[in-house]
N, C-alpha and C positions, 0 to 999 in steps of 0.2 A: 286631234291636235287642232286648236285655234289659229285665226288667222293672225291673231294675235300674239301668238309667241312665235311664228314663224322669223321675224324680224330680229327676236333675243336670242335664237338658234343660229342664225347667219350670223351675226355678229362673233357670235361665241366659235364660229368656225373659223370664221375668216379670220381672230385675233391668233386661235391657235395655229392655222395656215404658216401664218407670216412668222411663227414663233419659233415652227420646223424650218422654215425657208431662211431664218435667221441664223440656228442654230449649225444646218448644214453649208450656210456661208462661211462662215464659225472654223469648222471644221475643217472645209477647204481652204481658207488661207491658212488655218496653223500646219496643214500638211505642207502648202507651200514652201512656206517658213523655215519648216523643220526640213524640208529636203534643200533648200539655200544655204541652210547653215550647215548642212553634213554635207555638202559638196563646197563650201569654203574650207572649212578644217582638213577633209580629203587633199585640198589641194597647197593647204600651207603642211600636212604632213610630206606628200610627196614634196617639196620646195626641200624639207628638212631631210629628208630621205637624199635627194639630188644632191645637198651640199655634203653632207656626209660620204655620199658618193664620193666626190671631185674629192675630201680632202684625204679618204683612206689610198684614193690614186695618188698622188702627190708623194704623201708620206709615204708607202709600202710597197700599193702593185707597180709601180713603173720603173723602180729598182730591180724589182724580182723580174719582172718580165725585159727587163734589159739585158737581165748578164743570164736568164735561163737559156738555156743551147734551142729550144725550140719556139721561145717568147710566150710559153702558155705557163700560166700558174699549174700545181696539183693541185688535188682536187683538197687537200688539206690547206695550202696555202687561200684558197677561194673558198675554205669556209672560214679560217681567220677574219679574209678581208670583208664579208658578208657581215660579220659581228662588227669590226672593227667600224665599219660605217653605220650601222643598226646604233650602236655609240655614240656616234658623232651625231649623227643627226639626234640622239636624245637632248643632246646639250643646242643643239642649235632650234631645237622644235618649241614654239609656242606652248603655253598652258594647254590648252583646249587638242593640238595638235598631241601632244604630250599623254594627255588621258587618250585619246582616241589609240595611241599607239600600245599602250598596255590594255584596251580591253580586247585588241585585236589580237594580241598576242607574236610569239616569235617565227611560229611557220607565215603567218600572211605577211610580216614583214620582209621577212627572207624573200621570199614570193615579190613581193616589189621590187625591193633590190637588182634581184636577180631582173626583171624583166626594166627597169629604170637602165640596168649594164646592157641588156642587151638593145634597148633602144638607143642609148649612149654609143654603142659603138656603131651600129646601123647609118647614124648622120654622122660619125667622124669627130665624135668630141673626144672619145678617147680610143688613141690610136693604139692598130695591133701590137706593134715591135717601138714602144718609146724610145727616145735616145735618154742613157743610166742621166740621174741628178748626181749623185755621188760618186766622184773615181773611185774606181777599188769595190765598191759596194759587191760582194757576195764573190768575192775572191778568196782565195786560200790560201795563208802566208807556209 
């Protein structure tokens, strides 16, 4: 090798260097990126999951567990209310929140739910034994 192409050698490395170093910057912001936006959608799916929550309480559980003799749903009524919110939150859920909810499918949503009620009740958002919304509700004539 001449001492004269040592100079068109370094060049040719150093442009492909900076071409790797570009490309693996590249790569490291789109990971970034791409882990910001799945952890925004995460959290406007749970937001939709939480409201769905509050409104299946309102509407369903806080009747049942007002006039039931021990204040606990069965375990049929608690998977009603599980779907019933998994529902509500589809209509209250974002586009983007929306798709992420159907590729997850219905066990991991349940799986939220479920641990979104057990958090819920932990800080006292919703309480063991409500007082009934309805007089009468789940009476016997």
């Amino acid at each position: 090798m001449t001492e004269s192409a040592l100079p068109g050698i370094i060049n040719i490395l150093s442009l492909a260097l900076w071409a790797v170093l570009a490309a693996v910057g590249s790569l490291a912001a789109w990971a970034v990126k791409r882990k910001i936006t799945h952890s925004a959608i995460m959290s406007e799916a749970m937001e939709a999951l939480g409201t769905g929550i509050h409104e299946t309480y309102e509407a369903y559980v806080r009747n049942i567990k007002a006039f039931s003799a021990d204040g606990k749903l069965t375990d049929e009524e608690r998977a009603t209310a599980r779907e019933m919110a998994i529902t509500a939150a589809r209509k209250f859920a974002s586009a983007r929140a929306l798709a992420w909810m159907e590729r997850v499918g219905q066990a991991v949503l349940e799986s939220h739910v479920n641990r979104l009620v057990r958090e819920a009740k932990a800080t006292a958002i919703l309480p063991d034994r409500p007082e009934p919304v309805v007089e009468g509700f789940g009476t016997t004539v």
